[in-house]
N, C-alpha and C positions, 0 to 999 in steps of 0.2 A: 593520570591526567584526565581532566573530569572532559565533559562533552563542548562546552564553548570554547576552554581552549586549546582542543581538538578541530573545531570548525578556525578559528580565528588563526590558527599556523597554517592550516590547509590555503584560507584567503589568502594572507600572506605570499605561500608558493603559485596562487595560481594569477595575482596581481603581474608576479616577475615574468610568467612564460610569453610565449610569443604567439601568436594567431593559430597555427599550424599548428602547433604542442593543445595548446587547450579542444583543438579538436579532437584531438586522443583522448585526452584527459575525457572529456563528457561523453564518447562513445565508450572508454571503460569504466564512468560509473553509469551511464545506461545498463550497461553487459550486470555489474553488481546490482542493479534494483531488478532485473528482469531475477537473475537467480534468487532473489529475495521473495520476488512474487510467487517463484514457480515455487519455490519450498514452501509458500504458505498455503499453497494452492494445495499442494499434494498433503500439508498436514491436516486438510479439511476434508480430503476425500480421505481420510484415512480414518474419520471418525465412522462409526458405524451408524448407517440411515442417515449418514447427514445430503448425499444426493438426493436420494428420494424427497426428501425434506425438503430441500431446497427448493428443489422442482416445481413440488408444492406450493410454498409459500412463492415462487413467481407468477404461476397461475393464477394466485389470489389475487394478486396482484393485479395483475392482466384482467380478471376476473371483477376487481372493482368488490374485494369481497375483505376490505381493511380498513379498520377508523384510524382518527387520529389520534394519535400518545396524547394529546395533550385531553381526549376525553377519556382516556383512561386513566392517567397520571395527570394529576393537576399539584401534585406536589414538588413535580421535577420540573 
């Protein structure tokens, strides 16, 4: 079953519930996007220097020490 009609059956059940139920329902996929985040989170700190790095390019950031893509990339 491909992904819209995956979401479109989901719509479907969540059309029918009642007030009280869909509150569930959105605090457990709250609960599944948080576990989403926190794996993606921890597969970036698992790169090697990518904190450091990061760190970095916020400073620059903060720093005021970044152009814009479109003057580097004028093709994208």
């Amino acid at each position: 079953m491909n992904s819209s009609k995956i979401r479109n059956e989901a719509k479907d059940y969540i059309d029918q519930l009642s007030p009280d139920k869909l509150i569930l329902v959105i605090d457990f996929l709250k609960d599944l996007q948080a576990e989403d985040d926190i794996e993606a989170t921890e597969e970036l700190l698992n790169i090697p220097g990518f904190e450091s790095a990061f760190k970095q390019a916020n400073q620059q950031v903060k720093d005021g020490k970044t152009k814009d893509w479109r003057m580097i990339r004028d093709d994208v």
